[in-house]
C-alpha positions in Angstrom: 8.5 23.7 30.7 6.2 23.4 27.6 3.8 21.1 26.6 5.2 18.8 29.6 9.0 18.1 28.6 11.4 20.3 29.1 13.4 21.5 26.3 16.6 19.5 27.1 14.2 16.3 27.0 13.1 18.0 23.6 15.9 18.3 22.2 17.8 15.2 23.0 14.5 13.2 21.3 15.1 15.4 18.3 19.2 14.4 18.3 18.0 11.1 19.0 15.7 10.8 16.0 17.7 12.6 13.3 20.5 10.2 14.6 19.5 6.7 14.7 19.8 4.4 11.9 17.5 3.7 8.9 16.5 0.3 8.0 18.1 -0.6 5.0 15.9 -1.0 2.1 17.5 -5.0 2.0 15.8 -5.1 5.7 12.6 -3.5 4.8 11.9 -6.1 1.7 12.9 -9.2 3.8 10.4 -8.7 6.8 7.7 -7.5 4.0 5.2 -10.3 3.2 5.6 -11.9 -0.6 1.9 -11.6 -1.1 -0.5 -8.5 0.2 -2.1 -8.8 3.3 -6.0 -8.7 3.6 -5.5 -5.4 5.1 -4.1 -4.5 1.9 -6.7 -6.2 -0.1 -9.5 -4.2 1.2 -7.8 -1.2 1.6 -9.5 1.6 -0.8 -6.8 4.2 -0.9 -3.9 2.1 -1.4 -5.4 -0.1 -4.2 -8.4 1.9 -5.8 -11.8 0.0 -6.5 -13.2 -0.3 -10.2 -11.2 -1.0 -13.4 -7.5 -0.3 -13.2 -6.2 -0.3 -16.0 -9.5 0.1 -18.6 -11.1 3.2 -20.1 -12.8 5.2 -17.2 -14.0 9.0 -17.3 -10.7 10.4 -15.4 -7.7 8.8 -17.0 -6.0 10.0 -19.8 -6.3 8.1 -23.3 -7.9 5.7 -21.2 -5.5 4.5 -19.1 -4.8 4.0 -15.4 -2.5 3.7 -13.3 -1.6 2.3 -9.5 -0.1 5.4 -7.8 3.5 5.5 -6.3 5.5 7.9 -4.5 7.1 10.1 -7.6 11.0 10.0 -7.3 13.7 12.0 -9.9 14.9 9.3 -12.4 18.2 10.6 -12.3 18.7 9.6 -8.8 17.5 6.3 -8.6 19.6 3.7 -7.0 19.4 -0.3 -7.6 18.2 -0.7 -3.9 15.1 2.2 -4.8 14.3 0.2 -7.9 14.1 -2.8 -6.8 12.0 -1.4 -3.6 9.5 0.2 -6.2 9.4 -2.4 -8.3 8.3 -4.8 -5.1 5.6 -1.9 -4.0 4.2 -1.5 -7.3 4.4 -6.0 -7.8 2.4 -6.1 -4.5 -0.2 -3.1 -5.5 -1.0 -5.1 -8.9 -1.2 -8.4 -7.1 -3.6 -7.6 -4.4 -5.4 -5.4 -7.4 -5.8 -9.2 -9.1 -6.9 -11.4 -6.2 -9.2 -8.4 -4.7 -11.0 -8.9 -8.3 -10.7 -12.9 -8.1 -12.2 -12.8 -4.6 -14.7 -10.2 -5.6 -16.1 -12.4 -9.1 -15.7 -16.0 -6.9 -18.2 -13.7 -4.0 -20.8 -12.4 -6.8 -21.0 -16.1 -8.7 -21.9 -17.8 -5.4 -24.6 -15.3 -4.8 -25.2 -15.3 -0.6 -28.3 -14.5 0.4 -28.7 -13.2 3.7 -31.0 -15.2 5.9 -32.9 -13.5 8.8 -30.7 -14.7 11.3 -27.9 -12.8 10.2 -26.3 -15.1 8.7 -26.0 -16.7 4.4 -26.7 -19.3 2.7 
């Protein structure tokens, strides 16, 4: 025994994993939410901060970009490209009401009171 399993228990959740089925990509997209989630929205290192897409000090010729997982062109499916395409839709989207939300915040200007809460 090792690491307490044995290794026929090891090996048969190995078998087990490489075995079982995939959800299809037609699965993954219909229990995905149409819009971004606000766990998405806030979330720094799937939808960077700051200017997307205007002249900042590390982009190239002034561009930027939304990053996605890099795939071979040449063996890109329908079903991949429509998945990417929905990823990268969801990225800009939560992108454009992070902003919204962020300009509607700064124009109402809260002020904290002393109680903890704002005005």
């Amino acid at each position: 025994k090792k690491l307490g399993c044995t290794c026929r228990e090891l090996l048969e959740s190995i078998l087990l994993y490489h075995q079982s089925s995939r959800q299809s990509d037609g699965a993954i997209l219909s229990s995905a939410p149409l819009y971004p989630t606000e766990a998405l929205l806030w979330d720094r290192h799937s939808v960077p901060p700051g200017n997307y897409g205007l002249v900042s000090e590390g982009s190239i010729m002034g561009i930027t970009s939304l990053s996605l997982p890099k795939l071979n062109a040449r063996f890109l499916s329908a079903g991949d490209y429509l998945l990417r395409n929905f990823r990268l839709f969801r990225l800009e989207s939560a992108y454009e009401i992070r902003a919204d939300l962020v300009d509607a915040i700064k124009r109402m200007r809260p002020m904290p009171k002393q109680d903890g809460y704002t005005e």
